[in-house]
C-alpha positions as CSV (number, residue, x, y, z in Angstrom):
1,X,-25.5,13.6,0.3
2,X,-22.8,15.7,-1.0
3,X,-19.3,15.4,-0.2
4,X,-18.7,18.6,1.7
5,X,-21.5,16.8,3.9
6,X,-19.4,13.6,4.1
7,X,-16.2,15.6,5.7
8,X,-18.6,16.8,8.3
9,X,-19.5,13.7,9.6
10,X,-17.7,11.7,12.6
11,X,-16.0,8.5,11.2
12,X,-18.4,6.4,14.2
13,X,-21.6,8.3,12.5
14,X,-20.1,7.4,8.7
15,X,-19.4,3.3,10.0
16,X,-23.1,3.7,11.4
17,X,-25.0,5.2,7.9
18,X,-23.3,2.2,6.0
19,X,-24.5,-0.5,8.2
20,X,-27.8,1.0,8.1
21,X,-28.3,1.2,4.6
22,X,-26.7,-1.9,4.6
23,X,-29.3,-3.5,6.1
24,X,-31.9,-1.4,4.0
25,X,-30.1,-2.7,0.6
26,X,-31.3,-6.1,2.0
27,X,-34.7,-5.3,3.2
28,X,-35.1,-3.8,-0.2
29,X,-33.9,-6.5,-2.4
30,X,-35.9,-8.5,-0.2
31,X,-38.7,-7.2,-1.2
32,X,-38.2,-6.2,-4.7
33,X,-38.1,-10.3,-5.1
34,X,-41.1,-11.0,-3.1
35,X,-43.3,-7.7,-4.7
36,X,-42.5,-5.1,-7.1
37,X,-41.3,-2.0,-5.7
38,X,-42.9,1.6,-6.4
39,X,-39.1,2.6,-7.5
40,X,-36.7,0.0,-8.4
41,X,-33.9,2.6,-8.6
42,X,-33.6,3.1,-4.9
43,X,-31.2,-0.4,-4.7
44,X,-28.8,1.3,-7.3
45,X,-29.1,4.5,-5.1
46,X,-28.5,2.6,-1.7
47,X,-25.6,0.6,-3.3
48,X,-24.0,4.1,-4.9
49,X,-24.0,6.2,-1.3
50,X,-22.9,2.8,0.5
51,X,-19.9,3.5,-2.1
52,X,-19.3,7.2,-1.3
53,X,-19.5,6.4,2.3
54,X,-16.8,3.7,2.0
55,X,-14.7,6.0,0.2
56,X,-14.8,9.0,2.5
57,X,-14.1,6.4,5.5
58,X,-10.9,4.8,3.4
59,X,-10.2,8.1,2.7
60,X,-10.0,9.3,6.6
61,X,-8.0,6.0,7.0
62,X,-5.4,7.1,4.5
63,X,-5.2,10.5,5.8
64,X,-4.1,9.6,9.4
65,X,-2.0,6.6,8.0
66,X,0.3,9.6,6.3
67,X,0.5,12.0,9.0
């Protein structure tokens, strides 16, 4: 997702996408231990967006802190 998307998004809808892919960082860590998954990569993607989502939501925090 690309952050011009991010600013579009409601701050409930952002707290919302990082508990779900919350949830799927578990599910797939999860699994990775009990099977091999077809593309290990997708825990560093999940971790990386839960990042830029956390950002863009500090970021809206900061903003209305200074006005």
């Amino acid at each position: 997702m690309k952050k011009q998307d991010l600013k579009d998004i409601s701050i409930q809808e952002l707290t919302q996408m990082i508990n779900d892919d919350k949830q799927n960082m578990v599910k797939f860590k999860i699994n990775h231990k009990v099977s091999d998954l077809e593309n290990p990569k997708i825990i560093t993607k999940t971790r990386k967006h839960i990042a830029q989502l956390k950002t863009e939501l500090r970021r809206r925090e900061l903003e209305q802190v200074t006005k």
